[in-house]
N, C-alpha and C positions, 0 to 999 in steps of 0.2 A: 527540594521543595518543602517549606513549612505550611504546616495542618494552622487551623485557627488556634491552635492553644498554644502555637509558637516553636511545638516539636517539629524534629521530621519527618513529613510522611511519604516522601521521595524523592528519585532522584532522574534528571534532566539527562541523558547519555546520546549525546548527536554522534551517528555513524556514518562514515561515509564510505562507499564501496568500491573500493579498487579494482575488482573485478577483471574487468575491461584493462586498463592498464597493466596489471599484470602478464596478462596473456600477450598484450601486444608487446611488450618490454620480451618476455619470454620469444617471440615470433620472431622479432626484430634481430634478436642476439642467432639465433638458427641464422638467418636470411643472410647478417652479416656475414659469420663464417665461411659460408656457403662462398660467396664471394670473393672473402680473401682466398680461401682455400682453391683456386681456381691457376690451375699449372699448364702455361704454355706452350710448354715440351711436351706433356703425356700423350699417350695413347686416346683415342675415344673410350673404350673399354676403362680404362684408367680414371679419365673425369668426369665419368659416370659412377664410379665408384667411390674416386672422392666429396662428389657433390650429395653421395648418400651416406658417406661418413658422418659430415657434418648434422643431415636430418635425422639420421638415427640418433644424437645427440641427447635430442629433445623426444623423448619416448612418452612424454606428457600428451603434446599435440598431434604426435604420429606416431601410435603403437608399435606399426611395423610398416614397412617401404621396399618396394619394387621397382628396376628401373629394367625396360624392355627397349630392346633397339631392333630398328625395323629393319627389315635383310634387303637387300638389293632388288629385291623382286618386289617388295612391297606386300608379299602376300605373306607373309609370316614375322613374327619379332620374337627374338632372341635377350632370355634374362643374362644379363651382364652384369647386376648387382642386386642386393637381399640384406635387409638389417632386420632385424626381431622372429624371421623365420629361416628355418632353415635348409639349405641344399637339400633337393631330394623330397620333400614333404608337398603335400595334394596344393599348398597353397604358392608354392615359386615352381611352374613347371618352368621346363626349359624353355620352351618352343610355346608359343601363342598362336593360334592362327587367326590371320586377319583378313579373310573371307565369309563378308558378310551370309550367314546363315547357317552359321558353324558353331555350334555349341563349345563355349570355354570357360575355362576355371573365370577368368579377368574381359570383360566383353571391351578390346582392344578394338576390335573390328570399329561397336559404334563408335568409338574413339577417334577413330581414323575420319569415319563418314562425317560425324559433327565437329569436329576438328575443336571442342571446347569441352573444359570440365564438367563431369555429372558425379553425381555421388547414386552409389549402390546401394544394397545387402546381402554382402557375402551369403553363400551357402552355409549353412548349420554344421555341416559334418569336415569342415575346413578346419575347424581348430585350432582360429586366428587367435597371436599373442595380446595381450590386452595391454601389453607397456606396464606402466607403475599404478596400473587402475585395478583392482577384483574385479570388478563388472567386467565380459567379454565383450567384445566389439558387433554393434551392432551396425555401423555403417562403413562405405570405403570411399574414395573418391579416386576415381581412373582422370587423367588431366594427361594431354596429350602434350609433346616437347615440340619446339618448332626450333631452327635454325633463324639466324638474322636474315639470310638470306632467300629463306623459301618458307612459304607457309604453309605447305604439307608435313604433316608429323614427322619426326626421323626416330622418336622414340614415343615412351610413353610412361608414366610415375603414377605407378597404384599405391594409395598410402591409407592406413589405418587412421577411424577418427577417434577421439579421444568419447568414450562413452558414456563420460558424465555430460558431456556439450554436443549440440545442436549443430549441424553446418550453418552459420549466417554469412553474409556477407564477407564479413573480414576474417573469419577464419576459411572459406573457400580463396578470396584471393590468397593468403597465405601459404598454400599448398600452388595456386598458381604462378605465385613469384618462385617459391620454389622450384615449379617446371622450368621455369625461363632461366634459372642460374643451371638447369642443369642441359637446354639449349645453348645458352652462352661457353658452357666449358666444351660442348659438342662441337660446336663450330669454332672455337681455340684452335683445339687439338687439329680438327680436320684444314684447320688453316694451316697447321704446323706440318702436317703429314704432305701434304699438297706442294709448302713451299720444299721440302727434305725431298721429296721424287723430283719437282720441278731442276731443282740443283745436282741433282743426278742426272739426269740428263743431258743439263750442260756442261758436266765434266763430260761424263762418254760423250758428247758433241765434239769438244774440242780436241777430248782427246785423240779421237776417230780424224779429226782435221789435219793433230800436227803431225800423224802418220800418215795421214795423205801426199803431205806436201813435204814428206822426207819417204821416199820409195827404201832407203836405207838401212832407217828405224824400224818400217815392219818387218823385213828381215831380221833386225837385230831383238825384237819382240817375240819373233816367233821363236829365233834361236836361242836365248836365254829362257828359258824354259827347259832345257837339255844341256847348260853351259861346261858341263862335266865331258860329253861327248865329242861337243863341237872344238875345244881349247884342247892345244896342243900340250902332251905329257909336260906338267911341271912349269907352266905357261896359269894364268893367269886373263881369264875373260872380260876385258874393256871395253863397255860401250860407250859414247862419248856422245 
Protein backbone atom coordinates (compact mmCIF):
# COMPACT_ATOMS: atom_id res chain seq x y z
CA UNK A 1 0.00 0.00 0.00
CA UNK A 2 1.43 3.64 -1.05
CA UNK A 3 1.36 6.62 1.49
CA UNK A 4 0.39 10.07 -0.33
CA UNK A 5 4.07 10.93 -1.06
CA UNK A 6 4.12 7.62 -3.16
CA UNK A 7 6.30 5.37 -0.55
CA UNK A 8 5.17 2.42 1.12
CA UNK A 9 3.31 2.53 3.92
CA UNK A 10 2.02 -1.15 3.83
CA UNK A 11 1.22 -4.20 3.06
CA UNK A 12 -2.23 -6.08 1.87
CA UNK A 13 -1.51 -10.03 3.22
CA UNK A 14 -4.98 -12.05 2.58
CA UNK A 15 -5.01 -15.32 4.74
CA UNK A 16 -6.99 -18.02 4.52
CA UNK A 17 -7.49 -20.69 7.10
CA UNK A 18 -7.26 -24.10 6.59
CA UNK A 19 -8.00 -25.14 9.78
CA UNK A 20 -10.96 -27.09 9.40
CA UNK A 21 -9.59 -28.98 6.29
CA UNK A 22 -6.66 -29.95 7.90
CA UNK A 23 -8.27 -31.70 10.56
CA UNK A 24 -10.76 -33.41 8.39
CA UNK A 25 -8.06 -34.49 5.76
CA UNK A 26 -6.14 -35.74 9.09
CA UNK A 27 -9.65 -37.60 10.32
CA UNK A 28 -10.40 -38.92 6.96
CA UNK A 29 -6.87 -40.54 6.49
CA UNK A 30 -7.62 -42.40 10.38
CA UNK A 31 -11.22 -43.38 9.34
CA UNK A 32 -9.78 -44.67 5.99
CA UNK A 33 -7.30 -47.19 7.42
CA UNK A 34 -9.40 -48.17 9.91
CA UNK A 35 -11.31 -49.67 7.06
CA UNK A 36 -8.97 -51.12 4.86
CA UNK A 37 -7.45 -52.42 7.87
CA UNK A 38 -10.49 -54.47 8.58
CA UNK A 39 -9.57 -58.72 8.51
CA UNK A 40 -12.23 -61.31 7.78
CA UNK A 41 -10.45 -64.13 9.34
CA UNK A 42 -9.67 -62.49 12.88
CA UNK A 43 -10.63 -63.13 16.09
CA UNK A 44 -13.12 -60.29 17.77
CA UNK A 45 -10.27 -59.62 20.32
CA UNK A 46 -8.06 -59.16 17.20
CA UNK A 47 -10.35 -56.54 15.18
CA UNK A 48 -10.62 -54.62 17.90
CA UNK A 49 -7.23 -54.25 18.19
CA UNK A 50 -6.54 -53.58 14.82
CA UNK A 51 -9.25 -51.18 14.42
CA UNK A 52 -7.17 -49.31 17.43
CA UNK A 53 -3.99 -49.61 15.71
CA UNK A 54 -5.13 -47.60 13.11
CA UNK A 55 -6.70 -44.68 15.81
CA UNK A 56 -3.76 -44.82 17.71
CA UNK A 57 -2.04 -43.59 14.55
CA UNK A 58 -3.43 -40.31 14.83
CA UNK A 59 -2.39 -39.26 18.48
CA UNK A 60 -3.18 -35.58 17.36
CA UNK A 61 -7.10 -36.24 17.53
CA UNK A 62 -7.04 -39.19 19.99
CA UNK A 63 -4.36 -38.90 22.64
CA UNK A 64 -5.12 -42.23 24.02
CA UNK A 65 -7.93 -45.07 23.15
CA UNK A 66 -9.68 -47.83 24.85
CA UNK A 67 -11.71 -50.52 23.41
CA UNK A 68 -14.12 -52.60 26.03
CA UNK A 69 -16.23 -55.51 24.99
CA UNK A 70 -19.33 -56.37 26.72
CA UNK A 71 -19.13 -60.08 28.45
CA UNK A 72 -22.08 -62.24 27.71
CA UNK A 73 -23.83 -61.31 30.68
CA UNK A 74 -24.10 -57.79 29.71
CA UNK A 75 -23.16 -56.71 33.23
CA UNK A 76 -19.46 -56.15 32.86
CA UNK A 77 -16.91 -55.15 29.71
CA UNK A 78 -13.84 -56.45 29.27
CA UNK A 79 -10.52 -54.08 27.87
CA UNK A 80 -9.41 -56.09 24.83
CA UNK A 81 -7.22 -53.17 23.40
CA UNK A 82 -5.10 -49.90 24.91
CA UNK A 83 -2.98 -47.27 22.62
CA UNK A 84 -1.19 -44.25 24.61
CA UNK A 85 -1.79 -46.07 27.97
CA UNK A 86 -0.56 -48.65 29.52
CA UNK A 87 -1.58 -52.43 30.77
CA UNK A 88 -1.92 -52.25 34.46
CA UNK A 89 -2.38 -48.27 35.09
CA UNK A 90 -5.71 -46.67 37.00
CA UNK A 91 -6.67 -45.57 33.54
CA UNK A 92 -7.19 -49.15 31.18
CA UNK A 93 -8.75 -51.37 34.06
CA UNK A 94 -9.48 -54.55 33.03
CA UNK A 95 -12.91 -55.22 33.85
CA UNK A 96 -15.64 -52.14 33.77
CA UNK A 97 -18.74 -52.82 35.29
CA UNK A 98 -21.82 -51.91 33.72
CA UNK A 99 -24.29 -51.73 36.35
CA UNK A 100 -25.86 -48.72 36.59
CA UNK A 101 -24.85 -47.22 39.94
CA UNK A 102 -21.49 -48.49 40.26
CA UNK A 103 -18.87 -46.27 40.56
CA UNK A 104 -16.08 -46.55 37.52
CA UNK A 105 -12.86 -45.35 36.26
CA UNK A 106 -14.94 -45.13 32.31
CA UNK A 107 -19.02 -44.65 33.05
CA UNK A 108 -19.64 -47.56 30.48
CA UNK A 109 -22.74 -48.18 32.36
CA UNK A 110 -24.41 -44.70 31.02
CA UNK A 111 -23.07 -45.81 27.79
CA UNK A 112 -24.82 -48.81 27.60
CA UNK A 113 -28.20 -46.97 29.00
CA UNK A 114 -28.05 -44.03 26.27
CA UNK A 115 -26.69 -46.17 23.81
CA UNK A 116 -25.06 -42.67 22.14
CA UNK A 117 -21.70 -40.60 22.53
CA UNK A 118 -21.15 -38.09 25.46
CA UNK A 119 -17.92 -36.55 26.23
CA UNK A 120 -16.53 -36.64 29.91
CA UNK A 121 -13.78 -35.25 32.37
CA UNK A 122 -11.49 -37.65 33.34
CA UNK A 123 -10.56 -37.78 36.92
CA UNK A 124 -7.25 -35.55 37.79
CA UNK A 125 -5.22 -38.27 39.37
CA UNK A 126 -5.54 -40.71 36.15
CA UNK A 127 -2.63 -39.36 34.46
CA UNK A 128 -4.11 -39.44 31.12
CA UNK A 129 -1.28 -39.35 28.01
CA UNK A 130 -1.68 -36.05 26.30
CA UNK A 131 -0.55 -37.60 22.52
CA UNK A 132 1.93 -34.90 20.69
CA UNK A 133 0.23 -31.97 22.89
CA UNK A 134 2.07 -30.45 26.46
CA UNK A 135 -1.31 -29.57 27.70
CA UNK A 136 -2.86 -32.75 29.46
CA UNK A 137 -6.26 -33.93 28.64
CA UNK A 138 -8.98 -32.32 29.85
CA UNK A 139 -11.81 -34.05 28.10
CA UNK A 140 -12.81 -37.91 26.95
CA UNK A 141 -15.52 -39.01 24.88
CA UNK A 142 -17.08 -42.75 25.87
CA UNK A 143 -19.12 -43.76 22.36
CA UNK A 144 -20.76 -46.98 22.50
CA UNK A 145 -19.92 -49.89 19.36
CA UNK A 146 -23.10 -51.46 17.98
CA UNK A 147 -23.26 -54.46 15.60
CA UNK A 148 -25.02 -54.26 12.03
CA UNK A 149 -27.23 -56.47 13.42
CA UNK A 150 -28.38 -55.41 16.92
CA UNK A 151 -28.57 -52.07 18.47
CA UNK A 152 -27.51 -52.81 21.86
CA UNK A 153 -23.76 -51.95 22.48
CA UNK A 154 -21.36 -55.10 22.25
CA UNK A 155 -18.60 -52.83 23.09
CA UNK A 156 -17.48 -49.60 23.88
CA UNK A 157 -14.38 -46.86 22.56
CA UNK A 158 -13.22 -44.42 25.38
CA UNK A 159 -10.85 -41.94 23.52
CA UNK A 160 -8.77 -38.96 24.62
CA UNK A 161 -9.58 -35.34 22.93
CA UNK A 162 -7.04 -33.51 21.69
CA UNK A 163 -6.78 -30.38 24.33
CA UNK A 164 -6.01 -27.63 22.26
CA UNK A 165 -9.71 -28.39 20.49
CA UNK A 166 -13.28 -28.35 21.62
CA UNK A 167 -15.71 -31.33 20.79
CA UNK A 168 -17.98 -29.87 17.78
CA UNK A 169 -19.79 -31.52 15.76
CA UNK A 170 -17.46 -33.18 13.36
CA UNK A 171 -14.97 -33.93 15.52
CA UNK A 172 -17.57 -36.00 17.90
CA UNK A 173 -18.82 -37.68 14.64
CA UNK A 174 -15.28 -38.55 13.92
CA UNK A 175 -14.67 -40.56 16.92
CA UNK A 176 -18.27 -41.92 16.15
CA UNK A 177 -17.44 -43.37 12.64
CA UNK A 178 -14.74 -44.50 14.48
CA UNK A 179 -16.92 -46.63 16.83
CA UNK A 180 -18.93 -48.05 13.82
CA UNK A 181 -15.42 -49.38 11.86
CA UNK A 182 -14.85 -50.86 14.95
CA UNK A 183 -18.72 -52.50 15.15
CA UNK A 184 -18.15 -53.47 11.50
CA UNK A 185 -14.75 -55.45 12.26
CA UNK A 186 -16.81 -56.93 15.31
CA UNK A 187 -19.43 -58.32 13.38
CA UNK A 188 -16.69 -59.66 10.46
CA UNK A 189 -15.08 -61.58 12.80
CA UNK A 190 -18.19 -62.88 14.63
CA UNK A 191 -19.48 -63.61 11.11
CA UNK A 192 -16.38 -65.54 10.60
CA UNK A 193 -16.34 -67.44 13.89
CA UNK A 194 -20.21 -68.38 13.52
CA UNK A 195 -19.75 -69.57 9.78
CA UNK A 196 -15.99 -71.71 11.17
CA UNK A 197 -18.42 -73.57 14.32
CA UNK A 198 -21.42 -73.75 11.69
CA UNK A 199 -18.87 -75.93 9.20
CA UNK A 200 -17.85 -77.88 12.18
CA UNK A 201 -20.73 -79.24 12.80
CA UNK A 202 -21.59 -80.27 9.47
CA UNK A 203 -18.51 -82.11 9.17
CA UNK A 204 -19.13 -83.99 12.68
CA UNK A 205 -22.81 -84.30 11.05
CA UNK A 206 -21.78 -86.06 8.36
CA UNK A 207 -19.37 -87.60 9.64
CA UNK A 208 -21.48 -89.14 12.63
CA UNK A 209 -23.85 -90.10 9.23
CA UNK A 210 -21.38 -92.01 7.13
CA UNK A 211 -20.70 -94.29 10.43
CA UNK A 212 -24.11 -94.63 10.90
CA UNK A 213 -24.85 -96.06 7.70
CA UNK A 214 -21.63 -98.33 7.56
CA UNK A 215 -22.09 -100.39 11.15
CA UNK A 216 -18.38 -101.60 9.92
CA UNK A 217 -16.49 -98.34 9.87
CA UNK A 218 -17.34 -97.71 13.65
CA UNK A 219 -15.89 -100.74 14.38
CA UNK A 220 -13.04 -100.07 12.36
CA UNK A 221 -12.86 -96.26 13.99
CA UNK A 222 -12.97 -97.49 17.26
CA UNK A 223 -10.24 -100.12 16.34
CA UNK A 224 -7.71 -97.93 14.82
CA UNK A 225 -7.06 -96.23 17.76
CA UNK A 226 -5.04 -99.42 19.12
CA UNK A 227 -4.13 -100.76 15.32
CA UNK A 228 -0.85 -102.10 17.05
CA UNK A 229 -2.88 -104.48 19.25
CA UNK A 230 -5.60 -105.38 17.00
CA UNK A 231 -3.20 -106.53 13.72
CA UNK A 232 -1.75 -109.65 13.62
CA UNK A 233 2.32 -109.99 14.28
CA UNK A 234 3.96 -108.51 11.12
CA UNK A 235 0.49 -107.92 9.35
CA UNK A 236 -0.29 -104.69 8.41
CA UNK A 237 -3.84 -102.82 9.61
CA UNK A 238 -6.18 -102.03 6.35
CA UNK A 239 -9.19 -100.17 6.44
CA UNK A 240 -11.06 -99.75 3.34
Amino acid sequence: MRGEDGGIDGIVNAVVDTTDRVLSERRLRTLSRMGERTDPSSSVEAACRKALESLAENRADAPFALIYLSEDDARSARRVACAGVEVGMDAAPDIVALDTGVTSTWPLAEAQDKNESFVITPRADLALPSGVWPEPVAEAIVAPVTMSSDTRACAFLVAGVNPRRRIDAAYRSFFELAAGHVGTGITTARAYEDGHRHRLRLYHRRHEERLGHCPHRQNDARRLGRPAQLAPSGEELCVA
